[in-house]
N, C-alpha and C positions, 0 to 999 in steps of 0.2 A: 590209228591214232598215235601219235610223236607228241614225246616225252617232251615239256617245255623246262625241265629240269637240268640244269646243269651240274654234273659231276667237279665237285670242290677239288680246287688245286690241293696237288700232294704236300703241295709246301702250307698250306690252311692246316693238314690234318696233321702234319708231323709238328706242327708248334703247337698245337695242344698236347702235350709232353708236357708234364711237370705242371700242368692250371691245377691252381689248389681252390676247392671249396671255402667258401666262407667258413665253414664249421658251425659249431655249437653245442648243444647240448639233448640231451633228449631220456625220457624218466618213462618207463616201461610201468603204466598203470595197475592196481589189481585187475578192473577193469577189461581191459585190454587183453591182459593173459589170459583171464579165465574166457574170453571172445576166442581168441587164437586158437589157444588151447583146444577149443570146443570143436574148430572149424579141421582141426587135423585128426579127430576122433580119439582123442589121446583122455587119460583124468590129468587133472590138475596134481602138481608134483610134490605141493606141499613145501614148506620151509622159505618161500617165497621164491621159489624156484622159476624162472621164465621159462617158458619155450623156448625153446633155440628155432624155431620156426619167426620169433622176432628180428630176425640178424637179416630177414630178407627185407622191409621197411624201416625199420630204426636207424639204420647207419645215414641213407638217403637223406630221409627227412630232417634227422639231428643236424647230417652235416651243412642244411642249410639249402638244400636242392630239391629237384624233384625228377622223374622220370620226364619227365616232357622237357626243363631242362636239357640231360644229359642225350635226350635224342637230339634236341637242339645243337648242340655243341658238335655233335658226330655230323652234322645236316644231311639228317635222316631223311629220305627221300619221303617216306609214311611212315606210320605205325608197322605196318606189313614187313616195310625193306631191313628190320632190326630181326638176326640173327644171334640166337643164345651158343656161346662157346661154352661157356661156364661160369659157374658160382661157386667161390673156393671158401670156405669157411672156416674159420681157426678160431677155437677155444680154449683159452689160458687161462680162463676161469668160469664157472656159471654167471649166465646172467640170471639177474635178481629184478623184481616188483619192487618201485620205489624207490628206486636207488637213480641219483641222478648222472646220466656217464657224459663223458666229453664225448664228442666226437669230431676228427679231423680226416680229410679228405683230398685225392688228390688221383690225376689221370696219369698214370704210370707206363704207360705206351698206347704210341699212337702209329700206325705204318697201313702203309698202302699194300694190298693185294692182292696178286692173281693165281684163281685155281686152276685145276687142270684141265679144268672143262672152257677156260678164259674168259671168266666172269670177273669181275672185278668188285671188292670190297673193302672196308678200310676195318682194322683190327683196331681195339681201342678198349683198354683195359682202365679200368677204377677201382684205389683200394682205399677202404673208411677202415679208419681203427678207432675201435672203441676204448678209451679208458676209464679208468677210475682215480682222482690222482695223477701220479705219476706212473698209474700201473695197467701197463696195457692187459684189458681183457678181454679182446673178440680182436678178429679181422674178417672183412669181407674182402675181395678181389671179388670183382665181374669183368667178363671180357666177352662184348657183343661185337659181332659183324653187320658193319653197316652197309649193308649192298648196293651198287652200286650199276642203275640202268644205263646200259653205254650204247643200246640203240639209237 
């Protein structure tokens, strides 16, 4: 069976550099925590303390996007051909229940590439920062590999 998929020009993937999210906003429920919270076998932290296991949905959603989106944007051959490099998290302060944060968003590298084995994949990194204010308190960086069938 032959792939009727065509592999997006490199010149597609490098100009997604610098696409910024709509943004917005997004308020981390009691709700919500005390669900999370539950789902990583943790207790509840008290003082209205969120889970930092929130920083994997909140940034996304706030910023106005969604996963199906940002496979879109890579044009992801499936759900399958998305490869996890990493999810880099940064805390500059606790997130908090009820607190309503900004979030802004934006594709931070985009490049073409081949491994050693000569598979081809497009590297394509995303960082949301969460504020408060004018005071930034989280970042997420993700950086998936969107592999690339070149049979």
């Amino acid at each position: 069976m032959s792939s009727s998929h065509q592999i997006p020009p490199v010149a597609e993937i490098e100009a997604l550099r610098g696409h910024t999210f709509k943004g917005g906003q997004y308020r981390i429920e009691p709700w919500e925590n005390f669900l999370l919270t539950g789902c990583t076998g943790a207790e509840l932290m008290g003082n209205a303390l969120a889970h930092p296991i929130a920083l994997f949905h909140m940034p996304i959603m706030g910023a106005g996007t969604s996963i199906a989106e940002m496979f879109a944007l890579g044009q992801a051959e499936s759900d399958l051909s998305i490869k996890i490099e990493s999810y880099d998290w940064e805390f500059l302060q606790s997130l908090r229940e009820s607190v309503t944060y900004d979030i802004a968003a934006s594709i931070t590298s985009a490049e073409r590439h081949t491994n050693t084995q000569g598979q081809t994949y497009d590297r394509i990194q995303f960082c949301f920062e969460v504020s408060q204010g004018q005071q930034l308190v989280a970042r997420s960086t993700i950086t998936w590999h969107y592999t690339r069938n070149t049979l």
